[in-house]
TORKOL-4160 file (C-alpha; in steps of 0.2 Angstrom, whole numbers, padded with zeros to 4 digits, m for minus):
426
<pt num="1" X="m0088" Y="0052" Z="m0032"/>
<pt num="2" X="m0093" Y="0060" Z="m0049"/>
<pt num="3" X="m0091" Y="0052" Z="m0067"/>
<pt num="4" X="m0081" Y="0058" Z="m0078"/>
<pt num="5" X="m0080" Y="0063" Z="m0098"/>
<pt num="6" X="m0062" Y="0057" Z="m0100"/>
<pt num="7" X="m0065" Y="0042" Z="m0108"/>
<pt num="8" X="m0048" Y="0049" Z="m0121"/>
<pt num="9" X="m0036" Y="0048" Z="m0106"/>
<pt num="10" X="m0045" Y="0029" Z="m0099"/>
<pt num="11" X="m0051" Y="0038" Z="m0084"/>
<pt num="12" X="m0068" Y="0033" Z="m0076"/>
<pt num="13" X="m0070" Y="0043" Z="m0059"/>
<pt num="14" X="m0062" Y="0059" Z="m0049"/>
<pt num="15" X="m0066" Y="0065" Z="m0031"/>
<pt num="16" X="m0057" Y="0079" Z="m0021"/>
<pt num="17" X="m0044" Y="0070" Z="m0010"/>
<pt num="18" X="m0042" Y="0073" Z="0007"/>
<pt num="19" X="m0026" Y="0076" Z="0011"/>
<pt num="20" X="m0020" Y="0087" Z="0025"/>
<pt num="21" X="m0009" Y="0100" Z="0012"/>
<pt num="22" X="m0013" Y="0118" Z="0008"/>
<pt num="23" X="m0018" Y="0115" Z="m0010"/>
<pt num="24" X="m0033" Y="0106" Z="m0017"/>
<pt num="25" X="m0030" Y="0091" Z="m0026"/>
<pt num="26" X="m0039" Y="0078" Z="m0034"/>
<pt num="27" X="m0040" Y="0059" Z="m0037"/>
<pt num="28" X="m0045" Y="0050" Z="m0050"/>
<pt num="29" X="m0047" Y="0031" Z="m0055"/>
<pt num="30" X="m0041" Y="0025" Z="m0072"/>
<pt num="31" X="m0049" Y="0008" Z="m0081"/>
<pt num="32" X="m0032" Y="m0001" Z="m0079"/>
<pt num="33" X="m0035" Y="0002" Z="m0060"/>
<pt num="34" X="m0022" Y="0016" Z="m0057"/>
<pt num="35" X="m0027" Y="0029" Z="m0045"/>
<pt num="36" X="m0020" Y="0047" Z="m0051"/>
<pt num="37" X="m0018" Y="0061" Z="m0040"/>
<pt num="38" X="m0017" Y="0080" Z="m0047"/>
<pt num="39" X="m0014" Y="0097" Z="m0043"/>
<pt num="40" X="m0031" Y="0108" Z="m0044"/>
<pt num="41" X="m0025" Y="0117" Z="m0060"/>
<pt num="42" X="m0020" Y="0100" Z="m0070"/>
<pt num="43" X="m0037" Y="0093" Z="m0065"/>
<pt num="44" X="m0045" Y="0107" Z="m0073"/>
<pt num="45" X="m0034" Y="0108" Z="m0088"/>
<pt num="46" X="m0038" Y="0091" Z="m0092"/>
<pt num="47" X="m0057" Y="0095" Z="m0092"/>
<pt num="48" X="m0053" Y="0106" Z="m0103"/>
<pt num="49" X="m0044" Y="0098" Z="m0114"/>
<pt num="50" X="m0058" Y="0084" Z="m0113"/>
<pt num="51" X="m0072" Y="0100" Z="m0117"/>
<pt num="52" X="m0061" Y="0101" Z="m0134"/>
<pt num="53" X="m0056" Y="0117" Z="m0130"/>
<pt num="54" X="m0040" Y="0124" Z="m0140"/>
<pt num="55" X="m0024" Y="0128" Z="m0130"/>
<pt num="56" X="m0027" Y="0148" Z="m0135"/>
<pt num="57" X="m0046" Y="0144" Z="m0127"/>
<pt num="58" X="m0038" Y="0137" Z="m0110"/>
<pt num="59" X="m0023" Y="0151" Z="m0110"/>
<pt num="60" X="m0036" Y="0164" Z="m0110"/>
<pt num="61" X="m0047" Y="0155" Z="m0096"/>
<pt num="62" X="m0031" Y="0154" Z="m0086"/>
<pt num="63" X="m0027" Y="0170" Z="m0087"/>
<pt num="64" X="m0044" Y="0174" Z="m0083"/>
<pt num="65" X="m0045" Y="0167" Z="m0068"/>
<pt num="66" X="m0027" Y="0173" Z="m0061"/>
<pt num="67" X="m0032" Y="0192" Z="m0064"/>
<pt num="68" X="m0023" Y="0206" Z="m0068"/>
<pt num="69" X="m0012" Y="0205" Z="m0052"/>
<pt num="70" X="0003" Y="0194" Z="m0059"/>
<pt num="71" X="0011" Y="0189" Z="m0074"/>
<pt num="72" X="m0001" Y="0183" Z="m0087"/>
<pt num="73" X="0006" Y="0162" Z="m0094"/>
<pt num="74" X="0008" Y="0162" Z="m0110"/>
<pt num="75" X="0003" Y="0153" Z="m0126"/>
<pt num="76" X="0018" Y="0141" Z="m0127"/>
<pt num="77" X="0020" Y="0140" Z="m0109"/>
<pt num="78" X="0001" Y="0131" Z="m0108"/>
<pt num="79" X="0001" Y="0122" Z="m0125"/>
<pt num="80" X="0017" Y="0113" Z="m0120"/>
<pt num="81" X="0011" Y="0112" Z="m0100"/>
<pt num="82" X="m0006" Y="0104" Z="m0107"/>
<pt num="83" X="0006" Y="0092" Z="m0119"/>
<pt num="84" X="0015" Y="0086" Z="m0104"/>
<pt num="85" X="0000" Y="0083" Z="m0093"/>
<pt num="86" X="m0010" Y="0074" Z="m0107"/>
<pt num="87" X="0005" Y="0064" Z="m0109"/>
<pt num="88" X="0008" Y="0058" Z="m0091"/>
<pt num="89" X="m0008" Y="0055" Z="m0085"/>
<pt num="90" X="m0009" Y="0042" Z="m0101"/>
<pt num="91" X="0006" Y="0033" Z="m0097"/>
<pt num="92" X="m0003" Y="0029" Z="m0079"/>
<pt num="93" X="m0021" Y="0028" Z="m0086"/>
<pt num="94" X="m0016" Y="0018" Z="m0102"/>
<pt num="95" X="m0003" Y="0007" Z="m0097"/>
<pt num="96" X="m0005" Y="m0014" Z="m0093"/>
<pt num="97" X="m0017" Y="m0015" Z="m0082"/>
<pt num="98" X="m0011" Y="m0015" Z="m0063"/>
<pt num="99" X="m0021" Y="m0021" Z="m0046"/>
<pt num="100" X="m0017" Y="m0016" Z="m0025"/>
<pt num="101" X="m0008" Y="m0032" Z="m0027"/>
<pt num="102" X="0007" Y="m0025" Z="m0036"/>
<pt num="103" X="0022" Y="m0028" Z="m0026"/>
<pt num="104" X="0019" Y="m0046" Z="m0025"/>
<pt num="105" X="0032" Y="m0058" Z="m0030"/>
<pt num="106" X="0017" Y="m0071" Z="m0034"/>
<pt num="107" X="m0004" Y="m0069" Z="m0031"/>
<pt num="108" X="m0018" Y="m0079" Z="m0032"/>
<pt num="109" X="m0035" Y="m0071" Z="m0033"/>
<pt num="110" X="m0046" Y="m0080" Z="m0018"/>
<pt num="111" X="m0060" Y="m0071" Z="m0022"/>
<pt num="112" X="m0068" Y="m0058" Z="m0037"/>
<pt num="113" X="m0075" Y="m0042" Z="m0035"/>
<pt num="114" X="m0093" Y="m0048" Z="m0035"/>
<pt num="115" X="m0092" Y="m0061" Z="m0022"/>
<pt num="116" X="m0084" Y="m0049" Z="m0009"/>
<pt num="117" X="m0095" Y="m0036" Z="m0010"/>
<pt num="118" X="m0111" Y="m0047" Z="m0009"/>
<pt num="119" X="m0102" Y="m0052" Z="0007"/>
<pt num="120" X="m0098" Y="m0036" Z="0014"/>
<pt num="121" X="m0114" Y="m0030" Z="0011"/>
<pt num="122" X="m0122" Y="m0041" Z="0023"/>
<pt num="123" X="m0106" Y="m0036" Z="0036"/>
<pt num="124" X="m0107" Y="m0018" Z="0035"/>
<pt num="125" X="m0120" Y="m0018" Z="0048"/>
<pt num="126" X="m0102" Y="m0021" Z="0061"/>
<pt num="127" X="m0097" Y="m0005" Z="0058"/>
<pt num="128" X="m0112" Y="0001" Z="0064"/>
<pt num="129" X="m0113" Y="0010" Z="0083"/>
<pt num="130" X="m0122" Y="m0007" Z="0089"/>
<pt num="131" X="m0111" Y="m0018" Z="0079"/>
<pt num="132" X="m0093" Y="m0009" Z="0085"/>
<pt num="133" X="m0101" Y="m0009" Z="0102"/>
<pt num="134" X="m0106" Y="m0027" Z="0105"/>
<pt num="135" X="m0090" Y="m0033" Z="0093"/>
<pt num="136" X="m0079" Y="m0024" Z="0104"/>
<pt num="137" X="m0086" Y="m0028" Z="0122"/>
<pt num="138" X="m0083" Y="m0046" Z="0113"/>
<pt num="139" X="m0066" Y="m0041" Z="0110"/>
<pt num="140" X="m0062" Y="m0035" Z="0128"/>
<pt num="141" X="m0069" Y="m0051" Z="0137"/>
<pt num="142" X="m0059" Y="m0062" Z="0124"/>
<pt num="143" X="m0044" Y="m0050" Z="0127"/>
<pt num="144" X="m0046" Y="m0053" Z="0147"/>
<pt num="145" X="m0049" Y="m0071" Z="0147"/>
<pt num="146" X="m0033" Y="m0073" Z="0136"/>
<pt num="147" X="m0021" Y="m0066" Z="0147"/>
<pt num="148" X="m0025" Y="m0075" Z="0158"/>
<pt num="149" X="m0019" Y="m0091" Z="0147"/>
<pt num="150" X="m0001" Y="m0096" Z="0147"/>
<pt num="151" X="0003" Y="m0096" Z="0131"/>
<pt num="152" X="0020" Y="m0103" Z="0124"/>
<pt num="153" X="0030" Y="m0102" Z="0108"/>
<pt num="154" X="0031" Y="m0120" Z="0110"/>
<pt num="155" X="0014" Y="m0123" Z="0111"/>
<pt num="156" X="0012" Y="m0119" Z="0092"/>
<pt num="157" X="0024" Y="m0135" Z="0086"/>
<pt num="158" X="0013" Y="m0147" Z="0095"/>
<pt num="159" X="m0001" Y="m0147" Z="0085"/>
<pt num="160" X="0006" Y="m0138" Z="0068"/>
<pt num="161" X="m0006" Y="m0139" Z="0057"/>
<pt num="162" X="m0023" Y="m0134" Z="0065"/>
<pt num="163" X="m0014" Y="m0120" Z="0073"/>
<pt num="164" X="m0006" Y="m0112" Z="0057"/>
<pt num="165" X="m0025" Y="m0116" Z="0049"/>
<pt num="166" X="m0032" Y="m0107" Z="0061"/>
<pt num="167" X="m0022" Y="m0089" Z="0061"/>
<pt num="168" X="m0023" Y="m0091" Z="0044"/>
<pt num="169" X="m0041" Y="m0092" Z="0044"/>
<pt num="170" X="m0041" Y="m0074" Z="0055"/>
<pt num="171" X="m0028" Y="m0067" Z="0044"/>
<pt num="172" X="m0043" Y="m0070" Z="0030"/>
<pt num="173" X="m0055" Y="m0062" Z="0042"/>
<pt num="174" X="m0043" Y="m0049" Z="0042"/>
<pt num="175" X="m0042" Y="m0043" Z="0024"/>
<pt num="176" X="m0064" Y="m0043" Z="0025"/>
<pt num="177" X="m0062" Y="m0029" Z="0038"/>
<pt num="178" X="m0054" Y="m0020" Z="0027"/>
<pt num="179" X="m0066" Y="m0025" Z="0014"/>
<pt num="180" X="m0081" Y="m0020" Z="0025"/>
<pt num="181" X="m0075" Y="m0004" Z="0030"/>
<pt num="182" X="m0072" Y="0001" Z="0014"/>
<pt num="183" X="m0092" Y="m0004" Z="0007"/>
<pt num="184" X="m0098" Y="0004" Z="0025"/>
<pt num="185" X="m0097" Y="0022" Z="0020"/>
<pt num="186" X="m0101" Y="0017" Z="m0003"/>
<pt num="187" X="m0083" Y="0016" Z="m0008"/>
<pt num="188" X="m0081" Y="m0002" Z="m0019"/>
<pt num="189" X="m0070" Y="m0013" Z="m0013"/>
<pt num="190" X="m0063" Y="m0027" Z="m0024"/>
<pt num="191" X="m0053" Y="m0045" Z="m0026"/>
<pt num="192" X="m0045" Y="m0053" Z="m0011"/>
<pt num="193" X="m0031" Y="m0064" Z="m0013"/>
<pt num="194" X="m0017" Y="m0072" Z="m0009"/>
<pt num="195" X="0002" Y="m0067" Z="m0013"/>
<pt num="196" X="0023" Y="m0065" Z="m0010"/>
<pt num="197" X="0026" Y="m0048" Z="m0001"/>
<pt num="198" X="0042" Y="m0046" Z="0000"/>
<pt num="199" X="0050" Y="m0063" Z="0008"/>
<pt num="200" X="0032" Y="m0064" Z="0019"/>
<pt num="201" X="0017" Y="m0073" Z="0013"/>
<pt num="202" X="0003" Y="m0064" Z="0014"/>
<pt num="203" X="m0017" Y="m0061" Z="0010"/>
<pt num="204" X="m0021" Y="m0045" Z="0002"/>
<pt num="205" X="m0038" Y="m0035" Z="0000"/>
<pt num="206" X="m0039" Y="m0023" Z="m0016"/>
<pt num="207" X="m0050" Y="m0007" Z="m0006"/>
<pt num="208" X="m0040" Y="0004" Z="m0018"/>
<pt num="209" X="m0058" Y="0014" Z="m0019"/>
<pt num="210" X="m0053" Y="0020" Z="m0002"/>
<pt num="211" X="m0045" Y="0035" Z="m0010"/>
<pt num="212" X="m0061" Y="0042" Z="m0015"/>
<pt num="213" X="m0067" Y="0045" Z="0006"/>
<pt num="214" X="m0060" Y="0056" Z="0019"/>
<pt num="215" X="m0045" Y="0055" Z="0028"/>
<pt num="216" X="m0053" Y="0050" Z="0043"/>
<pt num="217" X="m0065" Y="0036" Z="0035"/>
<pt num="218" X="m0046" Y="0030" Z="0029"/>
<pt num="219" X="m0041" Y="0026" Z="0044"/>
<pt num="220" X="m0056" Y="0015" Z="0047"/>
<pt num="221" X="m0052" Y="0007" Z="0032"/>
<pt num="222" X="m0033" Y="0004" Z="0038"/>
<pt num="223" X="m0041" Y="m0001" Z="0056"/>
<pt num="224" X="m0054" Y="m0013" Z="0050"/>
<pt num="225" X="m0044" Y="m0028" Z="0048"/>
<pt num="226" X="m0038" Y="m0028" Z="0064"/>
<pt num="227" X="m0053" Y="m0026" Z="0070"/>
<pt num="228" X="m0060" Y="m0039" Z="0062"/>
<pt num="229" X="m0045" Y="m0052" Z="0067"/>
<pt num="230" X="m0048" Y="m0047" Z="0085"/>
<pt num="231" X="m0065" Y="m0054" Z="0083"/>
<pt num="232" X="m0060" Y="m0071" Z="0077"/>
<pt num="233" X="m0046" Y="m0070" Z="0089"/>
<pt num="234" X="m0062" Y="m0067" Z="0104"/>
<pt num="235" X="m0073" Y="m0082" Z="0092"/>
<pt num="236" X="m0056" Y="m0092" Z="0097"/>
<pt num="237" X="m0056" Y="m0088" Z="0114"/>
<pt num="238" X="m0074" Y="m0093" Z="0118"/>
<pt num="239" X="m0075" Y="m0109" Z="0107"/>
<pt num="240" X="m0058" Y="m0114" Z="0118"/>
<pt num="241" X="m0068" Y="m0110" Z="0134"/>
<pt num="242" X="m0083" Y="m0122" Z="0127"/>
<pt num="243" X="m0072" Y="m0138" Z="0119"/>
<pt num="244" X="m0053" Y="m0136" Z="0128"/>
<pt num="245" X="m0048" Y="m0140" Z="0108"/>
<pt num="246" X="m0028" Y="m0134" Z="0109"/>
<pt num="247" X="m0025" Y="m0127" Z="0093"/>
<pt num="248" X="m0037" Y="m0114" Z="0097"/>
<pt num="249" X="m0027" Y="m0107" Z="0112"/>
<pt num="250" X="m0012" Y="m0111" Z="0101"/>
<pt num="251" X="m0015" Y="m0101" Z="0087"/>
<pt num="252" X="m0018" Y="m0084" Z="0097"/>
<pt num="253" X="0001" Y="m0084" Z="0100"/>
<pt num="254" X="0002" Y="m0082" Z="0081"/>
<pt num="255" X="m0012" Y="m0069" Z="0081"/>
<pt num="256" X="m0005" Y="m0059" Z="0093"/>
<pt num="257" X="0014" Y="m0060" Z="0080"/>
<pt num="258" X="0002" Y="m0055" Z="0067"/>
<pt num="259" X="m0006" Y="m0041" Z="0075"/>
<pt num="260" X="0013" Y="m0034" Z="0080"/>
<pt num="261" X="0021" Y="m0037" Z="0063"/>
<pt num="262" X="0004" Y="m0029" Z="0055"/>
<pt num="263" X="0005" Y="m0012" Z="0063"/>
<pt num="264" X="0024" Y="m0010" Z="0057"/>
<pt num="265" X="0025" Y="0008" Z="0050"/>
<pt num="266" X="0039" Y="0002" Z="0040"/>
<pt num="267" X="0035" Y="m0007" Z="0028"/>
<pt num="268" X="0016" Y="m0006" Z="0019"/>
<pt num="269" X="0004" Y="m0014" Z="0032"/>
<pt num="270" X="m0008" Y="m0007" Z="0039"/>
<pt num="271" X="0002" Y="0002" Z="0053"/>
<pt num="272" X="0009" Y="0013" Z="0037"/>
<pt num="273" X="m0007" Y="0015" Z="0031"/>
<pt num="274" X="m0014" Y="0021" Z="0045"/>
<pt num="275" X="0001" Y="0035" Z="0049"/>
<pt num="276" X="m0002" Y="0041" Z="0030"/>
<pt num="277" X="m0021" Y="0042" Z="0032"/>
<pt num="278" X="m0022" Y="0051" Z="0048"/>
<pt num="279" X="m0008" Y="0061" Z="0044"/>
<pt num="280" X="m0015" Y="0065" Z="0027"/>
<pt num="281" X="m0001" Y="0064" Z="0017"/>
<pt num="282" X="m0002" Y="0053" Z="0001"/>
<pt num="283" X="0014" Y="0045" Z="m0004"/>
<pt num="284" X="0022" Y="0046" Z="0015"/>
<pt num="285" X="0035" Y="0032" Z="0012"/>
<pt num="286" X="0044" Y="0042" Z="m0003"/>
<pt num="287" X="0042" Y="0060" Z="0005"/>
<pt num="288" X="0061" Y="0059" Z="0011"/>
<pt num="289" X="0065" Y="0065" Z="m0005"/>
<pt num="290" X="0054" Y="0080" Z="m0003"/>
<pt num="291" X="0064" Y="0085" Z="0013"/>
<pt num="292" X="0079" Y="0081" Z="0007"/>
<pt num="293" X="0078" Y="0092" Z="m0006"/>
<pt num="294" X="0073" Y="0104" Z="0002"/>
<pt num="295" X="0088" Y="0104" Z="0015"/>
<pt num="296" X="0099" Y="0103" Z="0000"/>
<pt num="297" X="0091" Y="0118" Z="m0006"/>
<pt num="298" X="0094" Y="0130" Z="0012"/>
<pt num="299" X="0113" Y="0122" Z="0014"/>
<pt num="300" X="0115" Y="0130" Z="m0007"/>
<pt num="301" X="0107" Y="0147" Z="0001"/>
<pt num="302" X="0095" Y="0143" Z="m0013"/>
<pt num="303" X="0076" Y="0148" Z="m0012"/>
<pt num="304" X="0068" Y="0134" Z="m0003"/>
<pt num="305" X="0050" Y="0129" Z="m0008"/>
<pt num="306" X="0037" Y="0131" Z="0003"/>
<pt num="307" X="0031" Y="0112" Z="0010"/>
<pt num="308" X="0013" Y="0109" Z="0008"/>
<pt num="309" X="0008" Y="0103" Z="0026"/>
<pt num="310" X="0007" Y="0113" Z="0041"/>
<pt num="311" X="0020" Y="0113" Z="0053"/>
<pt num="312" X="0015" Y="0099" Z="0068"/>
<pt num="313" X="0010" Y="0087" Z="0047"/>
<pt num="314" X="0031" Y="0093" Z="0044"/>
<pt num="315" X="0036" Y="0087" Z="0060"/>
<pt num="316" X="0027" Y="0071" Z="0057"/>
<pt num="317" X="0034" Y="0068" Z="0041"/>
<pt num="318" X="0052" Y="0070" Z="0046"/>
<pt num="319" X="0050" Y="0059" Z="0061"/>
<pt num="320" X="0043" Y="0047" Z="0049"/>
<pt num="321" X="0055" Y="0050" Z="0037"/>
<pt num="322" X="0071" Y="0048" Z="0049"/>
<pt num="323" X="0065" Y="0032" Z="0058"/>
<pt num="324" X="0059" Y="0023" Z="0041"/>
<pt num="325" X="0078" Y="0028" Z="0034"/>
<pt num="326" X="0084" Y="0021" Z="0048"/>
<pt num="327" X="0075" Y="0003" Z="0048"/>
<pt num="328" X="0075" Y="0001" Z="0031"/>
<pt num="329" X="0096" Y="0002" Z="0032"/>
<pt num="330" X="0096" Y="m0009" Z="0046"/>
<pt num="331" X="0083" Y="m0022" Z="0035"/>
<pt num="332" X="0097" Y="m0020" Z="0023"/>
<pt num="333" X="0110" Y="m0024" Z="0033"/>
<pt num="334" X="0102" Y="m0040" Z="0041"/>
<pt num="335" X="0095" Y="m0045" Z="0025"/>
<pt num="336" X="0110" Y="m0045" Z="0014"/>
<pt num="337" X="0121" Y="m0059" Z="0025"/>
<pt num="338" X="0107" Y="m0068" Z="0027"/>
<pt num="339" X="0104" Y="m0069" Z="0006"/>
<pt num="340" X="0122" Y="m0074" Z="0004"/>
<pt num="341" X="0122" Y="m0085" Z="0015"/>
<pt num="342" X="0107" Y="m0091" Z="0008"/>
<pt num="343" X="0115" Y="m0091" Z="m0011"/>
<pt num="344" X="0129" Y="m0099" Z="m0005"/>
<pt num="345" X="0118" Y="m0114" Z="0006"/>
<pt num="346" X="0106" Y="m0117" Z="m0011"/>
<pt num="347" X="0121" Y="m0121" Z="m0019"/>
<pt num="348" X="0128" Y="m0132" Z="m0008"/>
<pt num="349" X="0110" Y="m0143" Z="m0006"/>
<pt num="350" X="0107" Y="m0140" Z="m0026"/>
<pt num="351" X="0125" Y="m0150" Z="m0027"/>
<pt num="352" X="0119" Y="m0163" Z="m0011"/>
<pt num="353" X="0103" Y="m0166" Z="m0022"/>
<pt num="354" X="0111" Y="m0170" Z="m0037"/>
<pt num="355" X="0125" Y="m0183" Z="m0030"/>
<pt num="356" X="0109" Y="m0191" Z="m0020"/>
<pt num="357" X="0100" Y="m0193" Z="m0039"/>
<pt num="358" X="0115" Y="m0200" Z="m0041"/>
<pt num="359" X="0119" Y="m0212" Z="m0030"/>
<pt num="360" X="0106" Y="m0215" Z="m0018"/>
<pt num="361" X="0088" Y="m0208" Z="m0021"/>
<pt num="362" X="0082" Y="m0216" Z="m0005"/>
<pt num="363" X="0094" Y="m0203" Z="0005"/>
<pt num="364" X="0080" Y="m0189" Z="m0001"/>
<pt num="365" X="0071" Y="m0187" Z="0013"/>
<pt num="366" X="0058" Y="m0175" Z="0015"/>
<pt num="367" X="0067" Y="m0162" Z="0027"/>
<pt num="368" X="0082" Y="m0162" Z="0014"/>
<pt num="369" X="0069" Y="m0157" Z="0000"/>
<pt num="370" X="0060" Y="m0146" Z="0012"/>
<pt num="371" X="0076" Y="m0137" Z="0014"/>
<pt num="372" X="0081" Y="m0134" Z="m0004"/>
<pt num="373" X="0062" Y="m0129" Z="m0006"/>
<pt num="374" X="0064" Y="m0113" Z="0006"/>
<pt num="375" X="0080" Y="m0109" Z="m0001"/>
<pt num="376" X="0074" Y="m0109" Z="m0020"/>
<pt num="377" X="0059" Y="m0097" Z="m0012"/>
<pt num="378" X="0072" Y="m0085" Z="m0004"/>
<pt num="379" X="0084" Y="m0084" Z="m0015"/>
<pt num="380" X="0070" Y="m0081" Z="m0031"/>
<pt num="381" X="0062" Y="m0067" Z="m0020"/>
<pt num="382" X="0078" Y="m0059" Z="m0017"/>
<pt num="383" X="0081" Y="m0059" Z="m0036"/>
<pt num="384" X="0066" Y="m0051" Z="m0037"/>
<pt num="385" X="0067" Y="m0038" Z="m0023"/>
<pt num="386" X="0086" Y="m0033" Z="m0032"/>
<pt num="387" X="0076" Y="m0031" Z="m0048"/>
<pt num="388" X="0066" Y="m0021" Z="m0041"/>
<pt num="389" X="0079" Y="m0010" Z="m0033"/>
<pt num="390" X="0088" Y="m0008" Z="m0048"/>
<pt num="391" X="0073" Y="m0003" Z="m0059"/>
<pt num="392" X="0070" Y="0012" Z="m0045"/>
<pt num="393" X="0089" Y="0017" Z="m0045"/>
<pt num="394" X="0090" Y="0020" Z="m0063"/>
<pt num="395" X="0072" Y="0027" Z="m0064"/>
<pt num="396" X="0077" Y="0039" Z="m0053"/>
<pt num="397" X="0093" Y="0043" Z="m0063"/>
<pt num="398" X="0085" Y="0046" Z="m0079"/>
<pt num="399" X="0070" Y="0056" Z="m0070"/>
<pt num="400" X="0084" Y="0068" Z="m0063"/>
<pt num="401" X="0094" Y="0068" Z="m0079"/>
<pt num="402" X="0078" Y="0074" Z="m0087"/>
<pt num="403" X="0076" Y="0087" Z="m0075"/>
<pt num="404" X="0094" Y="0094" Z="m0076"/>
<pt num="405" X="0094" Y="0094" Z="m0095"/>
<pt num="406" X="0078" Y="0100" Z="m0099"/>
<pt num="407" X="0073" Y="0112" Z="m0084"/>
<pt num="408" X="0063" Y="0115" Z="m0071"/>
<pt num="409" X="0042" Y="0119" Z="m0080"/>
<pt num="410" X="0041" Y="0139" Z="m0078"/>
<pt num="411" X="0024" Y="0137" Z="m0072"/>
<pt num="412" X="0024" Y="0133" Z="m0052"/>
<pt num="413" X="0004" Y="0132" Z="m0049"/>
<pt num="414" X="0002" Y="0118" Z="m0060"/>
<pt num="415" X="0008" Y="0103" Z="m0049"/>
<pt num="416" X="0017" Y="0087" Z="m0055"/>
<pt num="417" X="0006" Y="0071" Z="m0055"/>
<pt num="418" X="0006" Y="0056" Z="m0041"/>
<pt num="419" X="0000" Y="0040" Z="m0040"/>
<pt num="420" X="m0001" Y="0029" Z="m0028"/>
<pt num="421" X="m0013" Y="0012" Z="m0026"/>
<pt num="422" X="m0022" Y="0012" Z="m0009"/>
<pt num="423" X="m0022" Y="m0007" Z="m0004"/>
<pt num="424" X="m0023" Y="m0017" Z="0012"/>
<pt num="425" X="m0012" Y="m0026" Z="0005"/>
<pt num="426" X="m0001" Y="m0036" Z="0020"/>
């Protein structure tokens, strides 16, 4: 990581990222904790622009450097390119403040900055060659005994509490795995906390720094927390063998869910992250779009852009792309009679609840509450996740509206801006 002069645009730090494209590109941390990503030429442009150097100072270096083989750019072209890219990167680098967490219906921070890496830096030593090899002959023992348990979904009723405690407790183990990995090879990681994804409850770890390391070092990032997990999981398994305390064999039921539901492509757990990072491709979720246009563009007979991966990365992406459509429509169509349903259920136990105040207060029993509870959480997180949805759609259309009435930019080799967080957040 270098520092950086742009202190006029809020940015603090750039790397080259490592992606699996064609191109160079470039990352680079803002103070309100966005991550941008630009195109080679734009991250020069806006060095030079830092340097002070007038639009007819950076046209002549641009032409400069692209020779005397094409089409020089011209003055207006750069002044308004250099407006545009100015412009963009401070409504990312300038705006409220954002964290990994973003996406949550509701977070709590558990832990600051400071106090998780004083604690990772006295775990590091884990992801050493003697830590991985003893953790994970640790793992494998645990791993064996286990199977060897008969573990029931029944079991986990029996004693609740200490059970749910207790995968909870891993799933906290989790998120410094990611932590740790990140601090292993110098990038910072940050708060962990606790929050709403989605309709799942869910501890988060911000390792946004993560950008700023290689694809590969990524993918130990997205890998450490189940790493980690499995460790408590095998601490679990031999503290069992010691004390024959229930909850502990109970809770690896739940472990074993987690461990299934966290390497789900799908949605943003680690399973995503870990397809994104070992494929190099930044922004893998919303690359559809790239793929559909350019079908669109070969079904017009029009000229088709040339996709920045090589082939084998292409065929990744659509296979992703095809089998992320496809469970996200069936999430959509399980989802939506179940939040009618719901809808419909709150208002019924919101009218039950009201003749009981009534009446009767000693009918309010706390299943009856417990009940009106969950469905006031349901229904305010699907409010939520429609928000959302409809902020994306009409984004989306005044983006394309823009495009269509204004044009295409003339000038292909300097690349549109991306951002996207990196955070183990699941």
């Amino acid at each position: 990581m270098t520092e950086l002069a742009l202190h006029l645009h809020g940015l603090r730090e750039s790397a080259r990222l490592d992606t699996s494209e064609k191109g160079r590109s470039y990352v680079v941390s803002a103070e309100n904790g966005a991550y941008i990503r630009l195109s080679a030429t734009a991250y020069q442009l806006l060095l030079w622009i830092d340097q002070g150097l007038t639009a007819e100072e950076i046209c002549w270096r641009l032409n400069e450097t692209r020779g005397n083989t094409r089409s020089p750019f011209s003055f207006t072209d750069v002044e308004a390119r250099c407006e545009q890219i100015v412009a963009r990167v401070n409504s990312l680098a300038l705006a409220q403040p954002r964290s990994a967490s973003a996406g949550f219906t509701f977070r709590v921070r558990l832990l600051r900055s400071s106090t998780v890496r004083d604690i990772t830096r006295l775990l590091t030593p884990l992801f050493g060659p003697w830590g991985v090899a003893m953790l994970v002959a640790a793992i494998v023992a645990g791993a064996t005994r286990a199977s060897t348990y008969n573990i029931r979904a029944a079991d986990v009723p029996v004693h609740l509490v200490p059970t749910v405690s207790l995968a909870l407790l891993s799933l906290f183990v989790h998120e410094f795995g990611h932590a740790t990995a990140c601090a292993r090879f110098g990038a910072r990681p940050h708060e962990i906390g606790f929050g709403i994804y989605l309709l799942y409850p869910a501890f988060y770890s911000d390792v946004s720094d993560a950008w700023f390391l290689t694809r590969w070092q990524r993918v130990v990032v997205d890998l450490g927390g189940i790493y980690f997990q499995a460790v408590a999981a095998a601490v679990f398994v031999g503290i069992y063998e010691l004390t024959g305390w229930q909850p502990l064999r109970a809770s690896l039921f739940l472990i074993v869910g987690s461990f299934v539901f966290t390497i789900n492509p799908f949605f943003k757990f680690d399973g995503y992250w870990i397809i994104s990072d070992a494929l190099g491709v930044t922004n893998l979720r919303d690359q559809w779009r790239t793929l559909a246009a350019v079908g669109r563009d070969r079904l017009r007979s029009r000229q088709v852009r040339d996709l920045p991966w090589p082939k084998p990365i292409v065929g990744a992406v659509v296979l992703c792309s095809i089998f992320s459509c496809i469970l996200w429509t069936r999430f959509v169509i399980n989802i939506v009679p179940m939040l009618i349903a719901s809808v419909h259920g709150y208002t019924v136990d919101a009218a039950r609840i009201a003749l009981m105040l009534r009446h009767s207060r000693q009918a309010l029993t706390i299943r009856v509450m417990a009940g009106f509870a969950l469905r006031t959480y349901v229904l305010a997180c699907a409010l939520r996740i429609g928000w959302q949805c409809t902020r994306t759609g009409w984004t989306w259309c005044r983006r394309t509206y823009q495009r269509r009435c204004v044009g295409p930019l003339k000038d292909s080799a300097i690349k549109e801006i991306a951002s996207e967080p990196h955070p183990a957040a699941r």
